[in-house]
N, CA, C and O atoms as a GROMACS GRO file, in nm:
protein
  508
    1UNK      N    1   2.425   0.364   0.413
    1UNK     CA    2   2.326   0.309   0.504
    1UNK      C    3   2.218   0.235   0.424
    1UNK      O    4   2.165   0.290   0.328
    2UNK      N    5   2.183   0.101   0.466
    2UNK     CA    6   2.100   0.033   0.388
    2UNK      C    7   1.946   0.084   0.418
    2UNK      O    8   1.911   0.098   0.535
    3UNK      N    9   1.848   0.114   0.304
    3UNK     CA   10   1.723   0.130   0.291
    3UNK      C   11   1.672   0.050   0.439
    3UNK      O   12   1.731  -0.057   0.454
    4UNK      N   13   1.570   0.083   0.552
    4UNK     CA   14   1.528  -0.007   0.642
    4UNK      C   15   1.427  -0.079   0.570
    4UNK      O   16   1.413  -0.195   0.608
    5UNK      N   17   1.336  -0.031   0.455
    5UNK     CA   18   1.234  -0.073   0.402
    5UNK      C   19   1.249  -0.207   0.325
    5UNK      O   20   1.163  -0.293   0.308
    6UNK      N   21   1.384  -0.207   0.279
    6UNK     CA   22   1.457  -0.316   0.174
    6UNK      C   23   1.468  -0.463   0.303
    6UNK      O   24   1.518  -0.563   0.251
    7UNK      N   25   1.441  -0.475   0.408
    7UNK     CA   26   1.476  -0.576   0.447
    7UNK      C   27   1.367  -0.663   0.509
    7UNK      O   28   1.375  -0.781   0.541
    8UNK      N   29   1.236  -0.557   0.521
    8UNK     CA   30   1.124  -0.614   0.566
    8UNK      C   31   1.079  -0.739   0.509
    8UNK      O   32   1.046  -0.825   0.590
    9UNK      N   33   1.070  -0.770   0.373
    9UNK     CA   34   1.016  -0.846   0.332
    9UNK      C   35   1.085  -1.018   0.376
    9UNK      O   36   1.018  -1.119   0.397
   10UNK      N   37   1.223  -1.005   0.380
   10UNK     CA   38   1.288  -1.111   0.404
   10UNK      C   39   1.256  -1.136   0.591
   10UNK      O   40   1.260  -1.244   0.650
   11UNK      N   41   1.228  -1.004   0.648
   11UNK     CA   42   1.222  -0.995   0.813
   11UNK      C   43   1.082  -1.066   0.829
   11UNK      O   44   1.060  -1.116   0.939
   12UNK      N   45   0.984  -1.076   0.730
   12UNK     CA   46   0.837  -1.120   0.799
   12UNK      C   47   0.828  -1.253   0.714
   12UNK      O   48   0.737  -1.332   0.740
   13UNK      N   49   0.915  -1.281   0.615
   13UNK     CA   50   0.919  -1.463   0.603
   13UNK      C   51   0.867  -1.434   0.435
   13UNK      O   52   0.832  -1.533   0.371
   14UNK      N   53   0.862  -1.294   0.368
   14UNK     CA   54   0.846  -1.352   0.240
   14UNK      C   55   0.705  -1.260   0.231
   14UNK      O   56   0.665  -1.163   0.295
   15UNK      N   57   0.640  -1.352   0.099
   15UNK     CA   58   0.508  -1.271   0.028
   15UNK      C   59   0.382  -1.276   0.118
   15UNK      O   60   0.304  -1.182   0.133
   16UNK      N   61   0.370  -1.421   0.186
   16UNK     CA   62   0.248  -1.422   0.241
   16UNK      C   63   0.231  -1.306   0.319
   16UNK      O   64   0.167  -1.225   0.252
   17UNK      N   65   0.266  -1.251   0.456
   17UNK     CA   66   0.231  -1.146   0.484
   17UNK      C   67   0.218  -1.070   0.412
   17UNK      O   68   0.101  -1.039   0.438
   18UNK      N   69   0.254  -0.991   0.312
   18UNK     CA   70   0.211  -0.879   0.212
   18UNK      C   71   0.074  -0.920   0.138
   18UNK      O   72   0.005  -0.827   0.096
   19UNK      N   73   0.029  -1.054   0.119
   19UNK     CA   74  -0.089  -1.078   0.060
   19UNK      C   75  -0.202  -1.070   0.140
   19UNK      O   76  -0.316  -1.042   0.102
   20UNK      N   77  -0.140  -1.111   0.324
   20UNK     CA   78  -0.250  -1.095   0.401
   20UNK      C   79  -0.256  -0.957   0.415
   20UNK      O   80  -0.361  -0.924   0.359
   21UNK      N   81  -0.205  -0.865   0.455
   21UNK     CA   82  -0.197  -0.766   0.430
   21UNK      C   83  -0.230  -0.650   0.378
   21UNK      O   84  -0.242  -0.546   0.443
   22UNK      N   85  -0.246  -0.665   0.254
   22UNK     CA   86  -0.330  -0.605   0.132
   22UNK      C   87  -0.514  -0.696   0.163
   22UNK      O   88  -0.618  -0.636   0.190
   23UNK      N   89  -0.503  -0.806   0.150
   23UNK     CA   90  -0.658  -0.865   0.186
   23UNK      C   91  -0.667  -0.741   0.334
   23UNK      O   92  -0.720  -0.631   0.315
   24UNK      N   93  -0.637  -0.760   0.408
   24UNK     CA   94  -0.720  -0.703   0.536
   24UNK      C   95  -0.713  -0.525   0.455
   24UNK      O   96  -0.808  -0.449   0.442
   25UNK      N   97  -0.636  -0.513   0.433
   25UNK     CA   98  -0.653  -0.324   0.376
   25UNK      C   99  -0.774  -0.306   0.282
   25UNK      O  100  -0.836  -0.201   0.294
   26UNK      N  101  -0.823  -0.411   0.173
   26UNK     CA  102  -0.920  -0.400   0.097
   26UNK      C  103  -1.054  -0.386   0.165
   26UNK      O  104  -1.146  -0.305   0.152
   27UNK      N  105  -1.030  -0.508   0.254
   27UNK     CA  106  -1.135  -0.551   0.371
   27UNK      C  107  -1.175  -0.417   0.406
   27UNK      O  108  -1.297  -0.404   0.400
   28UNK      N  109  -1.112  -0.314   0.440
   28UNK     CA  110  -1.156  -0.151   0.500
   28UNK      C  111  -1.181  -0.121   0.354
   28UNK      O  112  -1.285  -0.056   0.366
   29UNK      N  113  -1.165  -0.123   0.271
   29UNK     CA  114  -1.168  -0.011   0.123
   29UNK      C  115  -1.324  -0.060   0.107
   29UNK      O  116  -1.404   0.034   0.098
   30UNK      N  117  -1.357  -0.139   0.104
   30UNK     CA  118  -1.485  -0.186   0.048
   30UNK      C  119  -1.599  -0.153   0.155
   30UNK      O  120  -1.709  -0.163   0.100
   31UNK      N  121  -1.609  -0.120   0.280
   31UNK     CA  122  -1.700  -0.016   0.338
   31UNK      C  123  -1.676   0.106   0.346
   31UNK      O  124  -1.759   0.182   0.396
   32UNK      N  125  -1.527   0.164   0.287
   32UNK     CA  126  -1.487   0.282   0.296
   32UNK      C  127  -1.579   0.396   0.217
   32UNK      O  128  -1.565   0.383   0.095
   33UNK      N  129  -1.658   0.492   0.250
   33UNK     CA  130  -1.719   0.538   0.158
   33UNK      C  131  -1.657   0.658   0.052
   33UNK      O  132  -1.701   0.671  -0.062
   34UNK      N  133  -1.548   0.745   0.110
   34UNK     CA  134  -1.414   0.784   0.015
   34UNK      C  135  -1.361   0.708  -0.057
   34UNK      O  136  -1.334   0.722  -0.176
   35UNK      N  137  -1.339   0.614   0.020
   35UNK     CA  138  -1.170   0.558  -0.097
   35UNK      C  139  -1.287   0.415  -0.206
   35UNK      O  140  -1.249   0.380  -0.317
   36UNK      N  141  -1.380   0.374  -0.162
   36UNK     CA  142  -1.470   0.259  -0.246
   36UNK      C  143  -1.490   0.291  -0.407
   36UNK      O  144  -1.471   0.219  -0.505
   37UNK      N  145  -1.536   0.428  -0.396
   37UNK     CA  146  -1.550   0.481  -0.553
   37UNK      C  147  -1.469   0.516  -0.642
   37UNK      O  148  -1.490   0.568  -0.752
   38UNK      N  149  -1.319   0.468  -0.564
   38UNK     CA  150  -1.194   0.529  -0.664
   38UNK      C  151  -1.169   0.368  -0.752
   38UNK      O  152  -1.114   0.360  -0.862
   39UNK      N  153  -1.215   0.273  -0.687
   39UNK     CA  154  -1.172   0.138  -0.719
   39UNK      C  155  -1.317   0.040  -0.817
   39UNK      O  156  -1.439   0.027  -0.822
   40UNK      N  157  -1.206   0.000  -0.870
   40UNK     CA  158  -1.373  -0.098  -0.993
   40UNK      C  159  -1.376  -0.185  -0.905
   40UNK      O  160  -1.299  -0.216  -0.814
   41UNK      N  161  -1.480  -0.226  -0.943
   41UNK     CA  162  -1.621  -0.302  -0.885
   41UNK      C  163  -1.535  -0.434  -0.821
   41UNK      O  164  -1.514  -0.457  -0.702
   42UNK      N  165  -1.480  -0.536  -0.969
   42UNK     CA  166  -1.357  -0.635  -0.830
   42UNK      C  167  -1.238  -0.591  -0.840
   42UNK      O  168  -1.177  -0.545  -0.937
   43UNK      N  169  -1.198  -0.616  -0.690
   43UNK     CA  170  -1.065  -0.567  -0.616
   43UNK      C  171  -0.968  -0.657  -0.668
   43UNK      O  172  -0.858  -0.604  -0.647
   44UNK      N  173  -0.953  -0.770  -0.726
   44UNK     CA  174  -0.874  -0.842  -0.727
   44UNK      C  175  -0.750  -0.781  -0.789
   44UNK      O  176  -0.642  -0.767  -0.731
   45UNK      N  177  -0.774  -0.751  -0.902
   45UNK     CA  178  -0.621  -0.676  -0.967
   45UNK      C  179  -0.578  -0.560  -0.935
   45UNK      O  180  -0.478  -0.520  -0.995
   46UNK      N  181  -0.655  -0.454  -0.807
   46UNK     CA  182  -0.600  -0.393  -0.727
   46UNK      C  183  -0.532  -0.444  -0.613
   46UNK      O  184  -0.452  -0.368  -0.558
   47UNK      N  185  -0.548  -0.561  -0.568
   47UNK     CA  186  -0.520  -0.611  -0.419
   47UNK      C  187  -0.367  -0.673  -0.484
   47UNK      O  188  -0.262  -0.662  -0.422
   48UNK      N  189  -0.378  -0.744  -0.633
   48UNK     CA  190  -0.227  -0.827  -0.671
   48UNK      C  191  -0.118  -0.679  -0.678
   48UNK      O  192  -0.003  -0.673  -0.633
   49UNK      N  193  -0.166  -0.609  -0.722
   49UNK     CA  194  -0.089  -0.491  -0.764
   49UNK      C  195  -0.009  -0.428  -0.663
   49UNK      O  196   0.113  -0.408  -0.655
   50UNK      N  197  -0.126  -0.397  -0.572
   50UNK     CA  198  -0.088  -0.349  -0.453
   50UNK      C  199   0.032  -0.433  -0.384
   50UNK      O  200   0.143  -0.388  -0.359
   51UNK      N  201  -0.015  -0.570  -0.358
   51UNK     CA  202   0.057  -0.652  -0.327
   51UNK      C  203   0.233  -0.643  -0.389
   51UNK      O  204   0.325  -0.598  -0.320
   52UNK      N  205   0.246  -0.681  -0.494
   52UNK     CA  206   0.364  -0.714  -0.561
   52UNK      C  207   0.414  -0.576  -0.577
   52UNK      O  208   0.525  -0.560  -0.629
   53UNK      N  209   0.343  -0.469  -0.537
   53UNK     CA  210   0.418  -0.311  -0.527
   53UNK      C  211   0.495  -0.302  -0.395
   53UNK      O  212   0.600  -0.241  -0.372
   54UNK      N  213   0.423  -0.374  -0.316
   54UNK     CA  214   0.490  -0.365  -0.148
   54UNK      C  215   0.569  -0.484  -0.159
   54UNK      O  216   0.674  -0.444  -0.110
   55UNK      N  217   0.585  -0.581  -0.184
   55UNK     CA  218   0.682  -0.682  -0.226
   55UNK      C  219   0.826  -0.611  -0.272
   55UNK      O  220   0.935  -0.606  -0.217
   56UNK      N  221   0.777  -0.561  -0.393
   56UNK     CA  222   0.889  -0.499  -0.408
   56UNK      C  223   0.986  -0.413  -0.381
   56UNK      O  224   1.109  -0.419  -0.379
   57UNK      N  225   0.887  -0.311  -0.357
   57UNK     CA  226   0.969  -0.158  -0.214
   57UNK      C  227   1.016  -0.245  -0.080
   57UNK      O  228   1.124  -0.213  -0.029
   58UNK      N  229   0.945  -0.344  -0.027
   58UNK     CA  230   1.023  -0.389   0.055
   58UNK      C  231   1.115  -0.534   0.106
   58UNK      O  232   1.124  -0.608   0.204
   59UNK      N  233   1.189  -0.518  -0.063
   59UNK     CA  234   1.291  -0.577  -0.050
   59UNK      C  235   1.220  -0.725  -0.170
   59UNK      O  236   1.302  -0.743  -0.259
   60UNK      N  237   1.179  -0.757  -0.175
   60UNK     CA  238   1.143  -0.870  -0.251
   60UNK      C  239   1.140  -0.862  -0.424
   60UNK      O  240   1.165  -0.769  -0.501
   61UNK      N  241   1.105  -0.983  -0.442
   61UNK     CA  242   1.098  -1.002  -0.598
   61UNK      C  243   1.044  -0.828  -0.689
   61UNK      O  244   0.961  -0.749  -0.643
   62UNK      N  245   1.100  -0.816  -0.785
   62UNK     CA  246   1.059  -0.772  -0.888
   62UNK      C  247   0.955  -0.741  -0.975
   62UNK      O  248   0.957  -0.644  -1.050
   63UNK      N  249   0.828  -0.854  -0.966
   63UNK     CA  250   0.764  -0.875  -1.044
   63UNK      C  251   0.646  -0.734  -1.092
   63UNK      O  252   0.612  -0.706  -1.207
   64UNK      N  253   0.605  -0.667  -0.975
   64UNK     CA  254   0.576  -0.586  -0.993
   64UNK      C  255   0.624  -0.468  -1.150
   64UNK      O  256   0.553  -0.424  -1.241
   65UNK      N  257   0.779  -0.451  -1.121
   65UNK     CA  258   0.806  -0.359  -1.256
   65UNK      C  259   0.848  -0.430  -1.344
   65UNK      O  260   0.882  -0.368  -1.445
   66UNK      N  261   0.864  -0.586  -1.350
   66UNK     CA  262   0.883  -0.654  -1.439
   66UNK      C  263   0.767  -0.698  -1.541
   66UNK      O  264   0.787  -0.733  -1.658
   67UNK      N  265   0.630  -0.691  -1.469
   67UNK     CA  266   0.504  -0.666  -1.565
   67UNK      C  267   0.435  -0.523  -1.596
   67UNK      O  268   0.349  -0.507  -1.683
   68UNK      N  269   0.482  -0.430  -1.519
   68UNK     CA  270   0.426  -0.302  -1.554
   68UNK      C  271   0.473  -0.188  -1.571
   68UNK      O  272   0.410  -0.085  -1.594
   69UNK      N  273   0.655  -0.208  -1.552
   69UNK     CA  274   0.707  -0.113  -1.553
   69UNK      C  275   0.768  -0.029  -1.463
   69UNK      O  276   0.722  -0.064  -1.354
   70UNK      N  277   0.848   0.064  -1.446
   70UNK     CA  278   0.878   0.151  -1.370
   70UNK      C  279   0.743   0.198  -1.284
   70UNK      O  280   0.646   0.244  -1.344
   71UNK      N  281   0.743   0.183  -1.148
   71UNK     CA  282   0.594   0.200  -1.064
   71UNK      C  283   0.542   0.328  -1.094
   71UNK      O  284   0.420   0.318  -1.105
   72UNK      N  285   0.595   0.487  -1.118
   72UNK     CA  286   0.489   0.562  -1.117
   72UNK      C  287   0.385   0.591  -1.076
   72UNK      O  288   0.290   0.630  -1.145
   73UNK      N  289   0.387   0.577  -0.955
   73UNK     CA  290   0.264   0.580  -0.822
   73UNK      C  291   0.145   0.706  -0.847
   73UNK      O  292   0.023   0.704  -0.863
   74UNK      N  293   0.248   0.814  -0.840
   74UNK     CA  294   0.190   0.964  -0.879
   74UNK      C  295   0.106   0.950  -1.028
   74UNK      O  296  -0.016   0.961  -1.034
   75UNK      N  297   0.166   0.933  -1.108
   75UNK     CA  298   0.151   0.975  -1.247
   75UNK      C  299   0.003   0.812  -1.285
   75UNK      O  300  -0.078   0.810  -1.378
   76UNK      N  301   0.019   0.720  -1.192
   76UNK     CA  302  -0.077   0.627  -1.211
   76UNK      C  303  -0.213   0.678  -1.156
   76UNK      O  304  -0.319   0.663  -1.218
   77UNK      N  305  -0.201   0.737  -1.038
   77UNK     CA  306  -0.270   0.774  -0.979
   77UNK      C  307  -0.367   0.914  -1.014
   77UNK      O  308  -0.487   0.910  -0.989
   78UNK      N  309  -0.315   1.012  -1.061
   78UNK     CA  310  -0.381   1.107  -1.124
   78UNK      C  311  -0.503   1.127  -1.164
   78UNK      O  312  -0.559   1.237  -1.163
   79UNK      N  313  -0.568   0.989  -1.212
   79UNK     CA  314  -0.676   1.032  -1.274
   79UNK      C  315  -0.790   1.027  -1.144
   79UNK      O  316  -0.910   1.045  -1.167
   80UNK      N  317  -0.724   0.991  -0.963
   80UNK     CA  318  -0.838   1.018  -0.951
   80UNK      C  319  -0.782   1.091  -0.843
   80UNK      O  320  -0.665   1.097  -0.808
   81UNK      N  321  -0.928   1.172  -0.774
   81UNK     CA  322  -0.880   1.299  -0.693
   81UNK      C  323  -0.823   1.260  -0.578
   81UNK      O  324  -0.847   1.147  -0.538
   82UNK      N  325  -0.741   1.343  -0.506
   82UNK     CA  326  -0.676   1.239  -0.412
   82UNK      C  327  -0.622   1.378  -0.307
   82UNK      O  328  -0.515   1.431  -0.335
   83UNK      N  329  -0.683   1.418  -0.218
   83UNK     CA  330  -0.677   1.494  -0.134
   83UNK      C  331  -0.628   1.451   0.013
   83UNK      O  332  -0.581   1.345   0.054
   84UNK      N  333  -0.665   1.605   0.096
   84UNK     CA  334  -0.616   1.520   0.255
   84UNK      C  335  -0.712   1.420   0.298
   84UNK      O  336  -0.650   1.318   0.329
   85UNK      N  337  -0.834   1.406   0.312
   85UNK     CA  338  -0.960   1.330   0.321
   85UNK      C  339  -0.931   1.214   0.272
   85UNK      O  340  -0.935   1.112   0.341
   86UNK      N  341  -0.895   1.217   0.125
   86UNK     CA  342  -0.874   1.036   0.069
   86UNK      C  343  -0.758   0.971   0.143
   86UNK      O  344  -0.772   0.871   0.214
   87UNK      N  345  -0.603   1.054   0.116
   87UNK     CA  346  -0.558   1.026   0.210
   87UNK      C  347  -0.518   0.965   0.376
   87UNK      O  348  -0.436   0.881   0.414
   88UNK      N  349  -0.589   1.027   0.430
   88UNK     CA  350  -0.607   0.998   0.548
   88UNK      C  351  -0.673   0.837   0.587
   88UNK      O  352  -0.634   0.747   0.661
   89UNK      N  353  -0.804   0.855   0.487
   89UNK     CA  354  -0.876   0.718   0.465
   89UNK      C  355  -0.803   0.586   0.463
   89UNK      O  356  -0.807   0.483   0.530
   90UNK      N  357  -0.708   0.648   0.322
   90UNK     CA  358  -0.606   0.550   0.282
   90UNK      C  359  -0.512   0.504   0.414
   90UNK      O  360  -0.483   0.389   0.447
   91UNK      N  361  -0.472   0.634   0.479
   91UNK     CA  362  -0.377   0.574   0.608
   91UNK      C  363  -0.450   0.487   0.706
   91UNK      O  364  -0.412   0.375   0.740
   92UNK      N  365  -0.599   0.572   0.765
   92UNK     CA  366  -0.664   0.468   0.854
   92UNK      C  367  -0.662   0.363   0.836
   92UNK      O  368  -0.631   0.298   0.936
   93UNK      N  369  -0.694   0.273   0.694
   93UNK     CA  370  -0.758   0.109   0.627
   93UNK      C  371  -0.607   0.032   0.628
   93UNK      O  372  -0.590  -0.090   0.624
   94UNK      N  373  -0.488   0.150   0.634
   94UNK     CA  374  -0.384   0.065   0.635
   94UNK      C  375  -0.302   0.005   0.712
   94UNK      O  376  -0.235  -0.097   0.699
   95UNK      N  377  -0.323   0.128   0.845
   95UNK     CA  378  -0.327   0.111   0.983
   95UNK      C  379  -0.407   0.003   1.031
   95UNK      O  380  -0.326  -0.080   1.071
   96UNK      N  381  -0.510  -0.036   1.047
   96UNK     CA  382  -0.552  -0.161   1.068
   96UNK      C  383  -0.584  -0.240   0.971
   96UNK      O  384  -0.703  -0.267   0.989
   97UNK      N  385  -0.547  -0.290   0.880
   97UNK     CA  386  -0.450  -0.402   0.799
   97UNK      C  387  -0.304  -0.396   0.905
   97UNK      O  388  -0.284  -0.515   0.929
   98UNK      N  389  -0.238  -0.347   0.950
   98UNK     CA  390  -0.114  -0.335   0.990
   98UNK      C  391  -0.177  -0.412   1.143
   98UNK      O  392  -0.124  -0.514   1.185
   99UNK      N  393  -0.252  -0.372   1.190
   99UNK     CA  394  -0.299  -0.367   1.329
   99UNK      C  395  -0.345  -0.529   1.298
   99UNK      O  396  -0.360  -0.579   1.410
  100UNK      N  397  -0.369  -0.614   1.213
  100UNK     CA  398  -0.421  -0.764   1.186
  100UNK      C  399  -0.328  -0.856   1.159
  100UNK      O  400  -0.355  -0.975   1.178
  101UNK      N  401  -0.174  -0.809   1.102
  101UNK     CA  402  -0.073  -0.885   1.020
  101UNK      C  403   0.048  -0.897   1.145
  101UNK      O  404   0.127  -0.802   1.149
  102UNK      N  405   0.063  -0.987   1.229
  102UNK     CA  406   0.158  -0.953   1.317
  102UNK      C  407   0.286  -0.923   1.270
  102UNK      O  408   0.346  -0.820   1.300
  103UNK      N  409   0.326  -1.006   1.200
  103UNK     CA  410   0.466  -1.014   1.144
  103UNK      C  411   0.499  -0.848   1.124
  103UNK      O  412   0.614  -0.805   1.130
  104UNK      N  413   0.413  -0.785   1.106
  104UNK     CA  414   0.488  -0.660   1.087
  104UNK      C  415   0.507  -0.556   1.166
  104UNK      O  416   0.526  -0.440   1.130
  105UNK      N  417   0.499  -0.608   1.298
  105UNK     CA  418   0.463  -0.503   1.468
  105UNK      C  419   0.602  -0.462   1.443
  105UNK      O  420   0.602  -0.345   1.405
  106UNK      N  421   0.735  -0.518   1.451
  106UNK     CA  422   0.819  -0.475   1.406
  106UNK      C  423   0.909  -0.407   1.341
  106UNK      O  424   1.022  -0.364   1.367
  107UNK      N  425   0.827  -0.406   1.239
  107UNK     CA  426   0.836  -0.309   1.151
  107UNK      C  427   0.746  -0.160   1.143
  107UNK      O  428   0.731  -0.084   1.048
  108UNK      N  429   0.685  -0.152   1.304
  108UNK     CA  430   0.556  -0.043   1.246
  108UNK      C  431   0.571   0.079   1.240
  108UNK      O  432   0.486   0.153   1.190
  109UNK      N  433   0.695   0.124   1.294
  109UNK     CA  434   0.709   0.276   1.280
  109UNK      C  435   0.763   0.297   1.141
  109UNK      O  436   0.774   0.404   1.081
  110UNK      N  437   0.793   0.187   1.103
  110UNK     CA  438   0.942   0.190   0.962
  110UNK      C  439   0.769   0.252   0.829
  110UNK      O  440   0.731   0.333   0.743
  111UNK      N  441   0.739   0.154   0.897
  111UNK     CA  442   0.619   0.131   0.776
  111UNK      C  443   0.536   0.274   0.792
  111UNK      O  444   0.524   0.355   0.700
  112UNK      N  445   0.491   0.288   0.896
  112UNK     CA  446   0.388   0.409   0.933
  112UNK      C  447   0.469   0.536   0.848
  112UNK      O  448   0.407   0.600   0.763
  113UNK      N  449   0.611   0.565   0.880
  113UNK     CA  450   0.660   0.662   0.804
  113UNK      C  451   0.646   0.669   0.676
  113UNK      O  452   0.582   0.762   0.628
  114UNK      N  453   0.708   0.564   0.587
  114UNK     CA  454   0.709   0.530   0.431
  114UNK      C  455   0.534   0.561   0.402
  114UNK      O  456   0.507   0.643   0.314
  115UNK      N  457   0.424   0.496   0.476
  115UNK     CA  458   0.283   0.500   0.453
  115UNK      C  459   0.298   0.643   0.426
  115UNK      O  460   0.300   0.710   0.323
  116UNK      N  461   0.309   0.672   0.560
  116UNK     CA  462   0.253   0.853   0.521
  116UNK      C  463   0.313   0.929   0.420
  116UNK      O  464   0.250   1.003   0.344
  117UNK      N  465   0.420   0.913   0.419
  117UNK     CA  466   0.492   0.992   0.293
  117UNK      C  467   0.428   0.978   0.177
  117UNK      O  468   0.374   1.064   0.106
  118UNK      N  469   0.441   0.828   0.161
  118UNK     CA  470   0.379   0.802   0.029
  118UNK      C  471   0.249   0.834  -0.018
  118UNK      O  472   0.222   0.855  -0.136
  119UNK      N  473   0.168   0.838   0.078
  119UNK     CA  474  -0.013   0.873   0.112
  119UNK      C  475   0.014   1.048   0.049
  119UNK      O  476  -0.044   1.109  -0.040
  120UNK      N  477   0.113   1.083   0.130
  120UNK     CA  478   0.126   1.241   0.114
  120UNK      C  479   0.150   1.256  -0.041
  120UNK      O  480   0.066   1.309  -0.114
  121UNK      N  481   0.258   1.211  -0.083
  121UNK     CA  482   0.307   1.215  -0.209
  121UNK      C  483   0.177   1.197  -0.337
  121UNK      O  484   0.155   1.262  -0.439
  122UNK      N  485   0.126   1.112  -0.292
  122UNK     CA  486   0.028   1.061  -0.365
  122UNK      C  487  -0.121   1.220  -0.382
  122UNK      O  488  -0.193   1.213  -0.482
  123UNK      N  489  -0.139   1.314  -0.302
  123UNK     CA  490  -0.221   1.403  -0.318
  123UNK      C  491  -0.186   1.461  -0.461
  123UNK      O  492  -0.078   1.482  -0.515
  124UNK      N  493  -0.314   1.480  -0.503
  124UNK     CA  494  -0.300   1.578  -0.628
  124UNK      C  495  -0.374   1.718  -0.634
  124UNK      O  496  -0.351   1.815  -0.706
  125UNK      N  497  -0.461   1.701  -0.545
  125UNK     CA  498  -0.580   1.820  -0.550
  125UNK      C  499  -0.600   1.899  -0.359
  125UNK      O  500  -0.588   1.835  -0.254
  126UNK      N  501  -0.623   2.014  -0.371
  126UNK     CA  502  -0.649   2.087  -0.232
  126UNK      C  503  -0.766   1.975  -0.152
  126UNK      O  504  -0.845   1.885  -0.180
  127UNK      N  505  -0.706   2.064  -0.017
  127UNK     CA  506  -0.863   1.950   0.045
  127UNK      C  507  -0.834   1.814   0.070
  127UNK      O  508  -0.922   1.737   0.107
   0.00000   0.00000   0.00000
């Protein structure tokens, strides 16, 4: 059975949606008062990262582990605390980024699942 996640990217026309995408998710991170202090001051090389990480999980170019490696989400993430609270944050800002990008109404349960998992996966600390 083919990955559903592997086909999105070719289903919404490519990178631009994933760039708008990530812009509207930052757009929430930067009044977020949890998730603001996990991130330096400019977003930009969080927003490409982010970007070319979801590019890649869903279905697109490479470039992502072709400049940084095997992704390591968990083990990148570590150094900062990352509970149910950040979490959650993280799901709300992504949920509407999702709620702004049409191209991906289609895709929203596919996505909402993979989000949460990954949001989940991503905890390191109680709370």
């Amino acid at each position: 059975m083919q990955d559903p996640l592997s086909i999105i990217h070719s289903a919404v026309g490519g990178d631009e949606p994933f760039y708008r995408l990530v812009e509207e998710f930052y757009k929430g991170v930067e009044d977020d008062k949890i998730l603001r202090p996990m991130y330096p001051e400019d977003l930009e090389a969080p927003k490409e990262r982010l970007a070319l990480f979801l590019i890649q999980r869903m279905g697109g170019a490479t470039t992502y582990s072709d400049q940084r490696g095997h992704p390591r989400m968990r083990a990148r993430h570590l150094k900062f605390p990352i509970g149910l609270k950040e979490r959650d944050a993280w799901l709300h800002n992504m949920g509407q980024a999702l709620d702004k990008v049409a191209e991906f109404e289609p895709h929203r349960q596919v996505l909402e699942e993979f989000f949460t998992e990954f949001a989940t996966f991503m905890i390191n600390r109680p709370g």
